[in-house]
Every structure is written in structure tokens, then in C-alpha cells.
C-alpha positions as CSV (number, residue, x, y, z in Angstrom):
1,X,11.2,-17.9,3.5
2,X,10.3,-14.8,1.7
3,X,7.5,-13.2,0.3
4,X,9.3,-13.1,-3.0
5,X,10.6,-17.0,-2.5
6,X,6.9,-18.1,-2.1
7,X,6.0,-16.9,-5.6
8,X,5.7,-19.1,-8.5
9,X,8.5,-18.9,-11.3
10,X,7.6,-16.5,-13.9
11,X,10.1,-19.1,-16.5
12,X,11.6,-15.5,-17.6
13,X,15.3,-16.7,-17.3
14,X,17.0,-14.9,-20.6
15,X,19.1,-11.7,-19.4
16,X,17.3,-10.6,-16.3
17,X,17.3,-7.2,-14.8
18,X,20.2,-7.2,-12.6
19,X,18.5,-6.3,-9.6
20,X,15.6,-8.2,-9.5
21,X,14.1,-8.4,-6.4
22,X,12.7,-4.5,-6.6
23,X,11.2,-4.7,-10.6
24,X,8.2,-7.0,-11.5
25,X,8.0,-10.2,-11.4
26,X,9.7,-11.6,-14.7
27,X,11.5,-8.2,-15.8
28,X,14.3,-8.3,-18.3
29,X,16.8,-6.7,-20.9
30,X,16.2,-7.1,-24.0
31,X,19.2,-5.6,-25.3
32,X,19.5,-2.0,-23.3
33,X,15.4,-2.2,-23.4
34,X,13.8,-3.0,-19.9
35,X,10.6,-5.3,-21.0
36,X,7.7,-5.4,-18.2
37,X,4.9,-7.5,-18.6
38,X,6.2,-8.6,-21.5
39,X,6.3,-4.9,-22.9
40,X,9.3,-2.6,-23.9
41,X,9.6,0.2,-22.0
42,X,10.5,2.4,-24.6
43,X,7.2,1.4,-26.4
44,X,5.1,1.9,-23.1
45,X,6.9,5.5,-23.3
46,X,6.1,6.5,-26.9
47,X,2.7,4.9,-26.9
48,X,1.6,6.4,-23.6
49,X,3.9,9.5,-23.0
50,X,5.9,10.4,-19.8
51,X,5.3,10.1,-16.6
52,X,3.6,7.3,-16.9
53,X,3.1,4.5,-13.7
54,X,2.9,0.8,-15.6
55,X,1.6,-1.8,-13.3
56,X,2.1,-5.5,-14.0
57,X,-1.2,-7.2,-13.1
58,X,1.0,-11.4,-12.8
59,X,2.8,-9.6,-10.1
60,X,-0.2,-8.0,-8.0
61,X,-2.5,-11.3,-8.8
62,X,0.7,-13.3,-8.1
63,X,1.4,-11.5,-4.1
64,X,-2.1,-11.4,-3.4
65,X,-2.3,-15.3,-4.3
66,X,1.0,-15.8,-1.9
67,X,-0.6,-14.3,0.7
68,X,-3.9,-16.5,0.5
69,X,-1.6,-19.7,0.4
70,X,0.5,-18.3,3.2
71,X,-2.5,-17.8,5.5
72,X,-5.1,-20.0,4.2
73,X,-7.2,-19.6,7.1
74,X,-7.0,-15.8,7.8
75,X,-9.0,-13.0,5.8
76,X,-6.3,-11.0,3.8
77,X,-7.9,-7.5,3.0
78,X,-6.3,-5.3,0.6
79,X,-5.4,-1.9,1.4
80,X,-7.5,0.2,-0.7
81,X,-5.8,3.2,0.0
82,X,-2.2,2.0,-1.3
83,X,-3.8,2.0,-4.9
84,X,-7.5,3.1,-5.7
85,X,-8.0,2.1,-8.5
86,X,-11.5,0.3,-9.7
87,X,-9.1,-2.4,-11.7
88,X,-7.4,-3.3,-9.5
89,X,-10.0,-3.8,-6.6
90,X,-11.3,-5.9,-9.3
91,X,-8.2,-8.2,-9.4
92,X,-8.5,-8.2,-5.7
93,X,-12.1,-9.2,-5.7
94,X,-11.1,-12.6,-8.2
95,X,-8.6,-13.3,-5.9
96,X,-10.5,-13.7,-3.2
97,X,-9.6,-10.9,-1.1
98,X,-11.0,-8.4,1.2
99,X,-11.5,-4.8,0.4
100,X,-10.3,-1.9,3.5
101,X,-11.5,1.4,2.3
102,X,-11.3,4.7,4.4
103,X,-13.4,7.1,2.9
104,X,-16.9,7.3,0.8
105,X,-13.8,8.0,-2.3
106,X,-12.8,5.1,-2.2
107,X,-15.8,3.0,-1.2
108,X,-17.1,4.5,-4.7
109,X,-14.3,3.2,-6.0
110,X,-15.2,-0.1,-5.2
111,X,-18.6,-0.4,-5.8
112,X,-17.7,1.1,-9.4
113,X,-15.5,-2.2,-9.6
114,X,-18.7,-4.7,-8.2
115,X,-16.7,-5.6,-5.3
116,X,-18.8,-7.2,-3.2
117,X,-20.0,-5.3,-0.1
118,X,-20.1,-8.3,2.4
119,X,-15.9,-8.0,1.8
120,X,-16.0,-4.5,2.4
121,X,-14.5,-2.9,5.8
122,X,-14.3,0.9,6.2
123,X,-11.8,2.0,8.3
124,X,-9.6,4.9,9.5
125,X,-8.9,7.5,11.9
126,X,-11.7,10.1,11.0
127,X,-14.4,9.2,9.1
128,X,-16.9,12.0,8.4
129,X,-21.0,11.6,8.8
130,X,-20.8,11.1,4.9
131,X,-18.5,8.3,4.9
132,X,-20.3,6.5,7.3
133,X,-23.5,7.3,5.7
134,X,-22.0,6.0,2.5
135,X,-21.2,3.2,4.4
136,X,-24.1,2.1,5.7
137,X,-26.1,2.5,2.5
138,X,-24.3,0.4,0.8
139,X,-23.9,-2.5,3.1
140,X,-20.5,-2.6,4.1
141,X,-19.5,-5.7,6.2
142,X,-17.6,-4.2,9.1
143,X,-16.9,-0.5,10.5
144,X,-13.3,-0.3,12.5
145,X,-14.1,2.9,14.8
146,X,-11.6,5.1,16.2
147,X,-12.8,7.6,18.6
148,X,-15.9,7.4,21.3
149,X,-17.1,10.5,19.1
150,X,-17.7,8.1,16.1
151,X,-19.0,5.2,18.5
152,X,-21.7,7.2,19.2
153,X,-22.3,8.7,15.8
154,X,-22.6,5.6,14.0
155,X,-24.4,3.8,17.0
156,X,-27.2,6.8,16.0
157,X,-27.5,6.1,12.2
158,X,-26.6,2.4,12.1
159,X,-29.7,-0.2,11.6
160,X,-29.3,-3.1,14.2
161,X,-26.4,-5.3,14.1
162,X,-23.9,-3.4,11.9
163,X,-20.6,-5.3,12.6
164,X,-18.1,-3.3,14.4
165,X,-14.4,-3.6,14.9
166,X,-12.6,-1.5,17.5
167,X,-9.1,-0.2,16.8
168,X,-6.2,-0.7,19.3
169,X,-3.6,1.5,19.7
170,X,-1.2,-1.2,21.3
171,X,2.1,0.3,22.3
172,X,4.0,-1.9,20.0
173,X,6.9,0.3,18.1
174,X,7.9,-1.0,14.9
175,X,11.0,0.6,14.2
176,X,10.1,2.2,11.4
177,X,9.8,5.8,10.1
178,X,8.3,8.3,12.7
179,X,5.9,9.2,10.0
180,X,4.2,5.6,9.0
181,X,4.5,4.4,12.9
182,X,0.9,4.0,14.2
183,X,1.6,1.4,17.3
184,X,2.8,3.7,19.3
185,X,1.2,5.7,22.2
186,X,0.3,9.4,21.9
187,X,-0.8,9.5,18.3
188,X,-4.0,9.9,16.1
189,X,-4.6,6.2,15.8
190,X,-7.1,4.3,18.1
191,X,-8.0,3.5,21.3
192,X,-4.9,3.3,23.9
193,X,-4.5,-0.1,25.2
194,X,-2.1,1.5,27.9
195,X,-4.7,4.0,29.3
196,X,-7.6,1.9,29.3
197,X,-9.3,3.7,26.2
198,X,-9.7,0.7,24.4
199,X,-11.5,-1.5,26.8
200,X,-13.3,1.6,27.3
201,X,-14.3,1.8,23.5
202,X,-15.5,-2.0,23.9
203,X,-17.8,-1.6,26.4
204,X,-19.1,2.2,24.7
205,X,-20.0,-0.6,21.4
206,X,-21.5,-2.9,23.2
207,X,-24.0,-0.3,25.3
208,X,-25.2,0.3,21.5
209,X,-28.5,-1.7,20.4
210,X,-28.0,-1.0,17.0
211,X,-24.0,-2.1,16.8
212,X,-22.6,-5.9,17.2
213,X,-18.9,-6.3,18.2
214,X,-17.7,-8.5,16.3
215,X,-13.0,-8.3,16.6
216,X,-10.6,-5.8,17.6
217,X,-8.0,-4.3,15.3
218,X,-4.5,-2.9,15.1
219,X,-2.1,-1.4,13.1
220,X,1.6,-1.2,14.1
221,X,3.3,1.1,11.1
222,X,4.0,0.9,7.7
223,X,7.2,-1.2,6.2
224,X,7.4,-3.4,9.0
225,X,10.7,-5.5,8.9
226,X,10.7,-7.8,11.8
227,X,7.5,-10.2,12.8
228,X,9.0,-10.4,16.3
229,X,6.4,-7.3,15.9
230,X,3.9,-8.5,14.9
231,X,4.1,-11.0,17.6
232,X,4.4,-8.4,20.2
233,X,1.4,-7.0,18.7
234,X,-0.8,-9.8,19.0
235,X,0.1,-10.9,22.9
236,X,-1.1,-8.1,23.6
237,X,-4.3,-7.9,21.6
238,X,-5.0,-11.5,23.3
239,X,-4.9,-9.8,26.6
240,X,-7.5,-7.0,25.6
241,X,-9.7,-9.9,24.2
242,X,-9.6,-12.3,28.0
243,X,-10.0,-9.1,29.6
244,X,-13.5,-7.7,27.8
245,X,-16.1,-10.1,29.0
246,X,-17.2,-10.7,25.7
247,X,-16.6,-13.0,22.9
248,X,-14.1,-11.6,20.1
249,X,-14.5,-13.4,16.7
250,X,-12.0,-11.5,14.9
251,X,-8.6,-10.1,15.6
252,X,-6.7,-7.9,12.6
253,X,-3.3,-7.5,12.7
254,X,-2.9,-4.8,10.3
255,X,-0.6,-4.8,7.2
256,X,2.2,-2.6,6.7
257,X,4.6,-5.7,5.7
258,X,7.7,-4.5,3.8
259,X,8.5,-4.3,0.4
260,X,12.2,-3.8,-1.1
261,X,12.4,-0.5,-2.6
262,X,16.5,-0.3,-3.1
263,X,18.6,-3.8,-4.7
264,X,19.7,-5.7,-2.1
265,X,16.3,-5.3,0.9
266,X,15.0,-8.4,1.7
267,X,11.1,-9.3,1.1
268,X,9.0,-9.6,4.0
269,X,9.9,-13.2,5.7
270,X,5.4,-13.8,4.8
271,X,6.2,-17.8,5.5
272,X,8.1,-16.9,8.9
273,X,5.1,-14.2,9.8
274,X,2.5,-17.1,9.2
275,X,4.2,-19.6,11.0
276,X,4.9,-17.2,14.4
277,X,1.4,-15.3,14.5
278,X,0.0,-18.8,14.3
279,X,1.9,-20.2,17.2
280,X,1.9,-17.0,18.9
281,X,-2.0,-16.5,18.8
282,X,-2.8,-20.2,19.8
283,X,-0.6,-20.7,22.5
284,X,-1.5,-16.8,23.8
285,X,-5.3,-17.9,23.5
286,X,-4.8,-21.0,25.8
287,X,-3.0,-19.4,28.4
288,X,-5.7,-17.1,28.9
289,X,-8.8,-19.5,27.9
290,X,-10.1,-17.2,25.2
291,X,-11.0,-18.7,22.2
292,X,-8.6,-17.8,19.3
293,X,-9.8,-15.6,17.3
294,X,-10.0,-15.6,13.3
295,X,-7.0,-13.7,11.7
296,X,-7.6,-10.9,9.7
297,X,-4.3,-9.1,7.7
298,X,-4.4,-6.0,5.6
299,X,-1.5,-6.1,3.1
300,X,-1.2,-3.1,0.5
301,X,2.3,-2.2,-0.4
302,X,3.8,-5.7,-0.5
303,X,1.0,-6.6,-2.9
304,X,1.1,-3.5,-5.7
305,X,5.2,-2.0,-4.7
306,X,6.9,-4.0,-6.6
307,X,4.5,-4.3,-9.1
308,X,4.6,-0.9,-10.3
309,X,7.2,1.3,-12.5
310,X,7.3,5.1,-13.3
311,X,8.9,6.4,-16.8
312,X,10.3,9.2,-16.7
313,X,11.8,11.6,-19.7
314,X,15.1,13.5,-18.7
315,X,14.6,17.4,-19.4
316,X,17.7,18.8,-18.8
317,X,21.2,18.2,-16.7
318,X,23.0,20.6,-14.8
319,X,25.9,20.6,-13.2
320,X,26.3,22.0,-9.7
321,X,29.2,22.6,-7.3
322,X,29.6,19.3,-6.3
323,X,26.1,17.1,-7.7
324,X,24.9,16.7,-11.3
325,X,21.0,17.2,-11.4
326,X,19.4,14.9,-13.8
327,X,15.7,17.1,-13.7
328,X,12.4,15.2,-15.6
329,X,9.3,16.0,-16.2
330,X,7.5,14.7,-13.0
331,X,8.3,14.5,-9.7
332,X,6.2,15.1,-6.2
333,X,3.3,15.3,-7.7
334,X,3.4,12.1,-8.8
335,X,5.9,10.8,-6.2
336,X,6.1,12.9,-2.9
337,X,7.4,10.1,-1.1
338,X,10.9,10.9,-0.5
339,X,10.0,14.3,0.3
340,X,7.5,13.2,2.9
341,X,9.5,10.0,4.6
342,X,12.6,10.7,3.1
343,X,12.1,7.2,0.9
344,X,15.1,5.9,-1.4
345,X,14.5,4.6,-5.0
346,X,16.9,3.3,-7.4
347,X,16.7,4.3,-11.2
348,X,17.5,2.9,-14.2
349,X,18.1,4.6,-17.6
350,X,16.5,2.6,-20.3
351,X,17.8,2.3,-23.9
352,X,21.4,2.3,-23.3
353,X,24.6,2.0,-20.9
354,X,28.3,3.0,-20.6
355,X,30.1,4.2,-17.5
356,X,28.3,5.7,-14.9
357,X,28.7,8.4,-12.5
358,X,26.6,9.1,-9.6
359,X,23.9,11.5,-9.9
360,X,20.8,13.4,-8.4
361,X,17.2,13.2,-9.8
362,X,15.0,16.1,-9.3
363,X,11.3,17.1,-10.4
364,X,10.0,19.9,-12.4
365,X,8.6,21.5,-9.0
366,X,8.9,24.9,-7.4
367,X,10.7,23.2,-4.2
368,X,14.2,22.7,-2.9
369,X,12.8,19.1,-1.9
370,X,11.3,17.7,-5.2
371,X,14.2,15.2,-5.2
372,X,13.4,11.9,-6.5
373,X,16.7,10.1,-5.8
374,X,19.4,11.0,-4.5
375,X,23.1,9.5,-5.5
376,X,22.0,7.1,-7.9
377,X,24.2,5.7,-10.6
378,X,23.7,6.8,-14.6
379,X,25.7,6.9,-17.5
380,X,28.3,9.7,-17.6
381,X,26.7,11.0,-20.9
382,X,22.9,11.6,-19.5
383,X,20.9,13.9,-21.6
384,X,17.7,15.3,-22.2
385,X,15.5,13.1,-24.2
386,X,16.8,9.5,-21.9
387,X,14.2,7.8,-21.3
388,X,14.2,6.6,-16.7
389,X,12.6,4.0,-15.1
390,X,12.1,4.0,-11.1
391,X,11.0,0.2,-10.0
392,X,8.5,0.0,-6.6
393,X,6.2,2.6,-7.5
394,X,3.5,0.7,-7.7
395,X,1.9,2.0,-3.8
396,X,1.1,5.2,-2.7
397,X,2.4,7.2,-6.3
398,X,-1.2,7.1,-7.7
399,X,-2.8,7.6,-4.4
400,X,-0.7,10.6,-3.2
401,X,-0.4,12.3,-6.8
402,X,-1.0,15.8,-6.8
403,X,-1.6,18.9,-9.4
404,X,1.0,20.8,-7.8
405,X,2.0,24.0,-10.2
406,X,-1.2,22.6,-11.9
407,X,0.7,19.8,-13.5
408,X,-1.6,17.1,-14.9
409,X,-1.7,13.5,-13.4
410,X,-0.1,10.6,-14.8
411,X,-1.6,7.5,-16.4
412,X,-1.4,4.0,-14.6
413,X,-0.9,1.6,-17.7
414,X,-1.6,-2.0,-16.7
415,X,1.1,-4.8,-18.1
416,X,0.0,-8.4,-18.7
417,X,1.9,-11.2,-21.4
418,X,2.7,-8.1,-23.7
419,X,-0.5,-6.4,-23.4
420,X,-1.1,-2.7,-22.4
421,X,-4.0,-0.9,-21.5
422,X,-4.8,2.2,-19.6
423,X,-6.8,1.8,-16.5
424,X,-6.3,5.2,-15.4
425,X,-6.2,7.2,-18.0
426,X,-3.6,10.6,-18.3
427,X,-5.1,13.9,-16.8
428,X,-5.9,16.8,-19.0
429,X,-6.0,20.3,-19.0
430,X,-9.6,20.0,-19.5
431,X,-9.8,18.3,-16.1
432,X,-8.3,20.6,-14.2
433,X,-10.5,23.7,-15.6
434,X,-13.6,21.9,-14.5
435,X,-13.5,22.6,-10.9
436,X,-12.7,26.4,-11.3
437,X,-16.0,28.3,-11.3
């Protein structure tokens, strides 16, 4: 059973969008109109310009909720970094959810949106003296450290008993893109399980008086397909824990769980993953006579993805050799994704139809790779002035945006029962200028 099969009916059955499974939850024509949340595009656009990144908050509450029901007794800690925003950690917090953060950024982020600081773990691959200083003042539950360096730094500015998690590189690949895999040996992330660096890093946390180990973490990649992975993952995560000599309360799997980007990917089988880590972890745990530790999963993407949409307004079309360029006025910086992983979107033009003919969308930057999808069908007649949307937008756009060629930011406009409102609002000119001296 799916991620997307797990989630309640949203009773929106009157002219869906045709492809479904990639928009939010409930998404339909109305006429050549796409409504989200409840909300025309075409008023979202006039009202709040272009670009502009709408999120539907039923779709993010809805995935968190699936994920609690899925794993009832596991922790599910949102990924902070696939959408920092204070609203939305906010959403989060009501839904009973952990909060990862991995910088003092985003932990301000947080504590802006009263999340509560016993939910808060701080996590990834270099944290400077500030974040953990940041950290520490403000109470954060758990620290996941990375590198002996940071063992020992934190071990000197921690009070006694700060809760420590140690991150495990285990040697699992993915199969996914070279650039999100973090499983695998020789890379940035973790403590090598292979080399004996992680039970190293145990022992390093437990010669520290003022740290407590507390679990042992892991992440395998991002857009992970297949649990048989995640199994893989945790056997041997078990065999780290009966071979530490200590007790480990806690054992995070990561996130990284899939979400559909093009029509037709499947939703991450969350029922399936529930069902095998379970079985995996208890019958791993009584082989070795460990006692099984509490689950802890990290989910970003396949909460916000699908959640999201970018609008876009077509500029201009020209027509090349053999490709017509459909350019509008964003692009990398506000979705550098398929220049940095080579990521596929699909694109709809809102407002009207007719034949189509396949086409490429560019951005309005100075490089050969601000592509935003490539080959996708629009009608034959595209013109400056259409108004796009681009569904699954809804994790890493706002995090990775950029003011490349000084471009301003766009908004993220949050969607609910035909309500708008800006929780991030649009960048000015006047924001850019204040950081030039």
C-alpha cells in the first residue's frame, strides 16, 4: 500500500487533474483553471504575481498524519531543511512531529514557530561552534555528531547529559542519484561502519562526562524507492548496536522516502516500509539479544513534494533548430534542481488547451543549464503571457532558492478550503540592497 493509498479521501471527485498522483491532494479543473486548495490558479497568479510557490497545508498535515498512523510507535521527525519555513514547522509541531534542524538558521526558524525544544534534534555533516552553541542554549533534545572533531568540541561546551546520537555511515547503496546518496562509503557523511570509525565514535561519546549516548543514526540517500533498503540498513545498524557494549535506546533510519515527481511514479510503499522495518528490527534484535530499539524516521520530501506548486508566466518562445524554448520569468534560482541532479518535472499550462507539441522550459538565467523541463507537452500556440504550473515543488525550491543575477525570491503562498495567505512573503529590491555596505 502506498503512501498516497494511506491518505484520507479529499471527496474532490468533479473533473480531476488528470495526473493526480504528482498535484495536491484534491486538485481539479475547473474548466481550463487548475484549483488548489480550493483556489484558482489564475487568481493565486494575479493576486500574488509570478513565480510564486503555493503550498496546500490538507496535503502536508494530511502525509505527516499518514506517517504517524503508519508508524504509531516510532518518532517521525520532519526534515527541516526540505522546507524552513516557521509555518510550516508550526503544522509540524500540531501534528505531533519531531523537528531535524542542521544549522543555528534553521533552529531560529523553529524557535520563531514555538516548536518545542525537547522535539528538536540538530543534525548534519558540519556543524560550526555557533550552531552548536545555538544548540545548546536553547535546549535542543538530541545532537547527531558526525566527526571525532565535533565529539570533542561539543563534549567541551555541553552541560552534563546532553543526548547524543552518533551517525553511521553504513555501506547501504540506495540506488539513487550519485548526488543525494549518503549510505555509501567514502563520502562526507558519518562514521564508517566498514572501517570501524563508527564504533570508534561510540566509545569517543561515551569517554565524555558531559555527553549521554542515547541511539545511533543513518541516512541512506534521498528518493529512496525500494525498502529492501531500508532493511539492509537497519541489519546492519542492529549489528553496530550488539557490538557497543552499551545500551542503545534509539535507532533513526533516516528519511529520504520517495515522492512522484513525473505522472505515472509510484508513492513510497509507507505501509510496506512499516511492516518490513518492524519485522526486520525485531527479529534482527533477538538474534543478537539486544534490545530493540525505538524507531526514529526523518521524512521531508514525501511530506511537503507533492504538496507544493510553482506559477510561472511564459516570457517569450523561441524557436530553435530542432527545440522550441518556452523561457519564464524564474528558473534556478528558485528551482536549481534539475540543474543540480538532473530532476524531471512535468508542466501544465493553465487557462486553456488545444493540441500540443513537445517543448523545452528554460529560466530567465545567464546559463546554458537553467532548464526547467525538458520535452514536456504544451499547446502548439504557447505565448508570452500563459500562465504554467509545475506540480512537486513543494521540497527543496524554497530551501535552495537563490538571487542569482540578483533576481528577487519568490513567495510561498499557503492554500487551505479556498483560503490564501502568504507565509513567506515575495523578496524586494529593498532586501537585497540591505546587505551591500
Amino acid at each position: 500500500m502506498t503512501l498516497a493509498e494511506l491518505l484520507p479521501s479529499t471527496g474532490c471527485s468533479t473533473a480531476p487533474v488528470p495526473e493526480a498522483g504528482v498535484w495536491p491532494d484534491g486538485t481539479r479543473l475547473d474548466g481550463s483553471d487548475l484549483v488548489i486548495g480550493g483556489v484558482p490558479a489564475t487568481r493565486l497568479a494575479a493576486r500574488f504575481g509570478t513565480p510564486c510557490q503555493v503550498l496546500d497545508e490538507s496535503t502536508v498535515r494530511a502525509r505527516a498524519q499518514a506517517f504517524r498512523a503508519a508508524l504509531p510507535d516510532a518518532e517521525v521527525v520532519f526534515a527541516g531543511k526540505s522546507l524552513p519555513c516557521p509555518e510550516v514547522y508550526r503544522w509540524m509541531a500540531q501534528e505531533g512531529l519531531s523537528l531535524d534542524v542542521s544549522s543555528a538558521g534553521e533552529l531560529a526558524l523553529a524557535k520563531a514557530a514555538g516548536f518545542p525544544s525537547e522535539r528538536i534534534i540538530l543534525h548534519g555533516n558540519v556543524k560550526t561552534g555557533e550552531d552548536l552553541k545555538a544548540a545548546l542554549q536553547h535546549g535542543v533534545s538530541r545532537v547527531v555528531v558526525d566527526s571525532f572533531d565535533e565529539i570533542a568540541q561539543l563534549g567541551a561546551l555541553a552541560r552534563h547529559g546532553q543526548e547524543v546520537m552518533v551517525r553511521v555511515t553504513p555501506g547501504v547503496d540506495a540506488r539513487t542519484h550519485a548526488a543525494i546518496a549518503t549510505g555509501v562509503e567514502d563520502q562526507k557523511f558519518g562514521f564508517s561502519l566498514a572501517s570501524g570509525a563508527a564504533l570508534e565514535a561510540v566509545l569517543r561519546v561515551v569517554e565524555q562526562p558531559s555527553l549521554r549516548l542515547v541511539g545511533l543514526h543513518c541516512h541512506i540517500g534521498s528518493q529512496v524507492r525500494h525498502v529492501a533498503s531500508y532493511e539492509e540498513a537497519a541489519r546492519r545498524m542492529v549489528g553496530l548496536i550488539a557490538s557497543c557494549g552499551v545500551r542503545i535506546e534509539q535507532l533513526d533510519l533516516g528519511g529520504g522516502f520517495c515522492a512522484p515527481y513525473l505522472p505515472g511514479e509510484p508513492s513510497f510503499d509507507l505501509f510496506g516500509f512499516a511492516q518490513r522495518i518492524r519485522g526486520t528490527l525485531n527479529y534482527e534484535c533477538a538474534l543478537r539479544r539486544v534490545p530493540v530499539p525505538r524507531l526514529l524516521v526523518e521524512p521531508g520530501r514525501a511530506i511537503v513534494a507533492n504538496a507544493g506548486v510553482t506559477l510561472y508566466r511564459v516570457c517569450a518562445v523561441k524557436e530553435g533548430t530542432t527545440r522550441t524554448f518556452v523561457a519564464v520569468d524564474g528558473g534556478m534560482s528558485d528551482n536549481p534542481r534539475p540543474a543540480l541532479y538532473g530532476a524531471k518535472y512535468a508542466v501544465r499550462l493553465v487557462g486553456r488547451g488545444g493540441r500540443t507539441k513537445p517543448v523545452t522550459v528554460v529560466g530567465r538565467h545567464c546559463e546554458a543549464g537553467d532548464v526547467l523541463a525538458d520535452d514536456v507537452p504544451l499547446p502548439a500556440d504557447v505565448h508570452a503571457g500563459d500562465l504554467l504550473a509545475v506540480p512537486a515543488t513543494g521540497a527543496y525550491h524554497h530551501a535552495l532558492a537563490s538571487n542569482y543575477n540578483q533576481v528577487c525570491r519568490p513567495p510561498v503562498v499557503a492554500v487551505r478550503d479556498g483560503v490564501a495567505r502568504p507565509v513567506v512573503r515575495r523578496e524586494t529590491e529593498e532586501d537585497l540592497l540591505r546587505r551591500y555596505l
